[in-house]
C-alpha positions as CSV (number, residue, x, y, z in Angstrom):
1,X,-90.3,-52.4,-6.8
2,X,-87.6,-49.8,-8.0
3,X,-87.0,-49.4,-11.2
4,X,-84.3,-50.9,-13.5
5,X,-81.7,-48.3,-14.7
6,X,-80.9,-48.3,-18.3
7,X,-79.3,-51.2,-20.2
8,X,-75.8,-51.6,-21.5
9,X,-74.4,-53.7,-23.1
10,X,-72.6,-55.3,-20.2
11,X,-76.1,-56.4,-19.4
12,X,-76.5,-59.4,-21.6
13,X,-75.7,-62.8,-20.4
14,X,-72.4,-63.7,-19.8
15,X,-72.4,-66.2,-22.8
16,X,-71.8,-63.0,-25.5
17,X,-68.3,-62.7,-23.7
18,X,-66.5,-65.4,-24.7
19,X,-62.9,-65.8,-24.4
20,X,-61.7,-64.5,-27.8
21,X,-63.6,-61.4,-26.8
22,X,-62.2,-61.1,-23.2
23,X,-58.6,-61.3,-24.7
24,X,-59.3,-59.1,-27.3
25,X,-60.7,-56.3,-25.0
26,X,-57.7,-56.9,-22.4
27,X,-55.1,-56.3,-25.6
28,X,-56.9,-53.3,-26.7
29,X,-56.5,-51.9,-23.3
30,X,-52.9,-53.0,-23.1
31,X,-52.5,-51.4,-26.3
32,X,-54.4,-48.2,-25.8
33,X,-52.6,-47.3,-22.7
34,X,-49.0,-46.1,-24.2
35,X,-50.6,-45.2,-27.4
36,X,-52.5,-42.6,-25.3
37,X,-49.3,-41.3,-23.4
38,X,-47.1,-40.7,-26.9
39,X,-50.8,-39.0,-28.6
40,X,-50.5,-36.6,-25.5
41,X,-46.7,-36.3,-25.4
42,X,-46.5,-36.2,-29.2
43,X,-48.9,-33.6,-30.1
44,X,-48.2,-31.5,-26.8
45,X,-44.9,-31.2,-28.4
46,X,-45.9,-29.9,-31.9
47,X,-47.8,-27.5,-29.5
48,X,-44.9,-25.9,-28.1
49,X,-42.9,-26.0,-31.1
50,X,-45.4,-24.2,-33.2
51,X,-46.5,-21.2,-29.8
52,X,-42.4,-21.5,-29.2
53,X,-41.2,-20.2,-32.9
54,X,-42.5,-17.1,-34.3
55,X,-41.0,-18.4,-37.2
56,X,-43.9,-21.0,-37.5
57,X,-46.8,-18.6,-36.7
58,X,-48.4,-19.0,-39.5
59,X,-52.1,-20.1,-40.8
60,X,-51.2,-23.7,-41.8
61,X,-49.4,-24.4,-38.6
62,X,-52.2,-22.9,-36.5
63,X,-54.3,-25.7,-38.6
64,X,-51.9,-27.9,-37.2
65,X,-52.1,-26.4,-33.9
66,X,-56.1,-27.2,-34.0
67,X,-55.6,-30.7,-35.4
68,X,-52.7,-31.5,-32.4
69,X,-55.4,-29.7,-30.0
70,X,-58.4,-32.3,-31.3
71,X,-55.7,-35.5,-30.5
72,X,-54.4,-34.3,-27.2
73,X,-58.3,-34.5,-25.7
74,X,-58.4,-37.3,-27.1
75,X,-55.4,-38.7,-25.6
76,X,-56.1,-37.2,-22.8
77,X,-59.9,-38.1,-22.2
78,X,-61.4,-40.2,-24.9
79,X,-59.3,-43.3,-25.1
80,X,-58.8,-43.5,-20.7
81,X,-62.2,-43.8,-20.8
82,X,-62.4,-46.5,-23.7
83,X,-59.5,-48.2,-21.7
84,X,-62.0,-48.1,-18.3
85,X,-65.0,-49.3,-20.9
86,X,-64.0,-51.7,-22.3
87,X,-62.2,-53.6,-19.0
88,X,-65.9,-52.8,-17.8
89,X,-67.5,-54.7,-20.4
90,X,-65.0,-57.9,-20.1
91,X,-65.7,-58.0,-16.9
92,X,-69.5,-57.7,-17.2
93,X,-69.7,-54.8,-15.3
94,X,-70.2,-51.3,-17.0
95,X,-71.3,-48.2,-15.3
96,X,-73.9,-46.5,-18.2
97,X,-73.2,-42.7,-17.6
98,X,-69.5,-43.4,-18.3
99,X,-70.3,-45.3,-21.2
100,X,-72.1,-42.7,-22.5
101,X,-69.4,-40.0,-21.9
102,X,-67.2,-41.9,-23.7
103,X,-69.1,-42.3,-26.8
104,X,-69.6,-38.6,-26.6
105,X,-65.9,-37.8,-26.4
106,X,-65.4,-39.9,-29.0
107,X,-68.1,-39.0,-31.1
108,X,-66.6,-34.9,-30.7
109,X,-62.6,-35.9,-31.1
110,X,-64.0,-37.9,-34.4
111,X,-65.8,-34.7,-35.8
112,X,-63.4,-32.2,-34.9
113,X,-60.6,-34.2,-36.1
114,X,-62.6,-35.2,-39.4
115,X,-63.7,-31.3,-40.1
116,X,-59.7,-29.6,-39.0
117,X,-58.5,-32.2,-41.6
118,X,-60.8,-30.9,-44.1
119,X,-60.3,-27.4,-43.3
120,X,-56.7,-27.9,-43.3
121,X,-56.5,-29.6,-46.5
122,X,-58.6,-26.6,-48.3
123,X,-56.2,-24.7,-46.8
124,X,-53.3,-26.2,-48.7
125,X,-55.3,-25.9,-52.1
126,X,-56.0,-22.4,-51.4
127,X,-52.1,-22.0,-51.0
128,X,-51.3,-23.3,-54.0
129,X,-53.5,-23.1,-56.7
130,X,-54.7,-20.2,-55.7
131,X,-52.2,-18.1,-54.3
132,X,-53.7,-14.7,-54.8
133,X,-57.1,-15.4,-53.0
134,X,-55.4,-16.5,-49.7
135,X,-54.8,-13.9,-47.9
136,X,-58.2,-12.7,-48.7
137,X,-59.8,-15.5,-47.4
138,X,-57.6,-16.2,-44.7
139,X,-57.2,-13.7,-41.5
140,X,-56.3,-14.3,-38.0
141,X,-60.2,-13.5,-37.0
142,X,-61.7,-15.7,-40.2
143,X,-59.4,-18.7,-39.0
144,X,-60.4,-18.4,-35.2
145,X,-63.9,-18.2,-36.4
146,X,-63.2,-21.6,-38.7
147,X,-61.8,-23.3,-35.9
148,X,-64.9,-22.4,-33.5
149,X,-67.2,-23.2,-36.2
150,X,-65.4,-26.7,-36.4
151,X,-65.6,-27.4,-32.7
152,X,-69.2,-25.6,-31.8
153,X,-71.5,-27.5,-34.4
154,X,-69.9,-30.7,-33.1
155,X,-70.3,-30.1,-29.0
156,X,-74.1,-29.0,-30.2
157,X,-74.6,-32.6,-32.4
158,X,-73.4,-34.6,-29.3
159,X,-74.9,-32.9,-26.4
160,X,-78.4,-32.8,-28.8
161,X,-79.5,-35.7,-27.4
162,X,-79.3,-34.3,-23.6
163,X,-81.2,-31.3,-24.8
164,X,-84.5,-32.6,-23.5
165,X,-85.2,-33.9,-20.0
166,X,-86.3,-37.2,-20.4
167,X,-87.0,-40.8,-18.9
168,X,-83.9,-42.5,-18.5
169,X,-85.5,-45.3,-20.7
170,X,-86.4,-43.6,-23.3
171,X,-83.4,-41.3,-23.2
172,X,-81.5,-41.6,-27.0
173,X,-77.7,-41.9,-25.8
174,X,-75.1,-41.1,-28.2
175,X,-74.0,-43.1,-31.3
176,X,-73.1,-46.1,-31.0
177,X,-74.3,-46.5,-27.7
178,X,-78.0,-46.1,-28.7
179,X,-77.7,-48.9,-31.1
180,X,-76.1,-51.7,-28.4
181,X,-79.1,-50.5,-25.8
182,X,-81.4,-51.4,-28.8
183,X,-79.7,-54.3,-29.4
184,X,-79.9,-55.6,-25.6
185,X,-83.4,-54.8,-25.2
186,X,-83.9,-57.4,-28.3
187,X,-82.1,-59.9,-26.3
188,X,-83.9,-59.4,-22.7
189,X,-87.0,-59.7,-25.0
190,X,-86.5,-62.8,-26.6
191,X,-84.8,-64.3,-23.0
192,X,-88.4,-63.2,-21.3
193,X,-90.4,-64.6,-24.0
194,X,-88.3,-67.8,-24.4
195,X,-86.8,-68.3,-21.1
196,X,-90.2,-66.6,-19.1
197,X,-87.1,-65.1,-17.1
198,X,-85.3,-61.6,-17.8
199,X,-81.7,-62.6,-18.5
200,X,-80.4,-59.1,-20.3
């Protein structure tokens, strides 16, 4: 007998999506659809603006530029693939390898946002209270190499877990992911022993 690829959480029985949840998840994806098109269009546009000017060619726009960059992939990739999740899951029916895309998108577009936010705030500090110190710290190299060293740690952290080759079972997927296929293979245990059938 072949087998069994690895669980999601579409898996469990179809009594863990009840109504409320099928509503909630077609809303989300109702919702998640033009909020994607204005995070593209939106930040695309401050884009421009900032290549467009000279005038705004500057290291705290270029901060900008990064943060705008961060919300654009995820416009762009990260919540299309939530929207295709999560009508997966309602409808009991999600493929595993997408899943676990998604979560890595959305692992790296949470970082990378998280760490430009950071940098751009210690930015503004340094601008302010201490004025003299800025230019010394800041360069067009030394920000290009913040900005890689924002986005490099974080595509290392979420591709870490496909480092190794190993058994689709016992395989650690990303993030939240992980914790759900933990949290399945619970309930197929307790349906086996209580049930003597696999129901997850």
């Amino acid at each position: 007998m072949a087998e069994a690829g690895p669980l999601c959480p579409s898996s469990l029985s179809t009594r863990f999506v009840t109504p409320a949840i099928y509503v909630l998840g077609v809303v989300t994806c109702a919702l998640n659809i033009p909020m994607a098109v204005f995070t593209v269009l939106g930040n695309g546009l401050a884009i421009y603006v900032i290549l467009r000017y000279q005038s705004l060619h500057d290291y705290h726009n270029y901060l900008l530029m990064a943060v705008a960059v961060t919300d654009v992939v995820t416009g762009l990739v990260t919540q299309p693939l939530s929207v295709i999740t999560i009508f997966q899951e309602v409808q009991q029916d999600v493929n595993c390898d997408l899943k676990d895309v998604q979560a890595a998108f959305n692992l790296l577009c949470n970082m990378t946002s998280l760490l430009s936010l950071m940098l751009l705030s210690f930015e503004r500090i340094l601008a302010v209270y201490l004025p003299f110190w800025y230019d010394t710290l800041f360069s067009p190299r030394k920000l290009l190499a913040l900005v890689v060293g924002i986005w490099l740690p974080s595509l290392l952290l979420v591709l870490s877990p496909y480092f190794h080759a190993l058994e689709p079972k016992t395989r650690m997927r990303v993030g939240m992911i992980f914790q759900l296929e933990k949290f399945c293979n619970t309930q197929k245990d307790h349906a086996s022993h209580k049930y003597g059938t696999e129901q997850c």
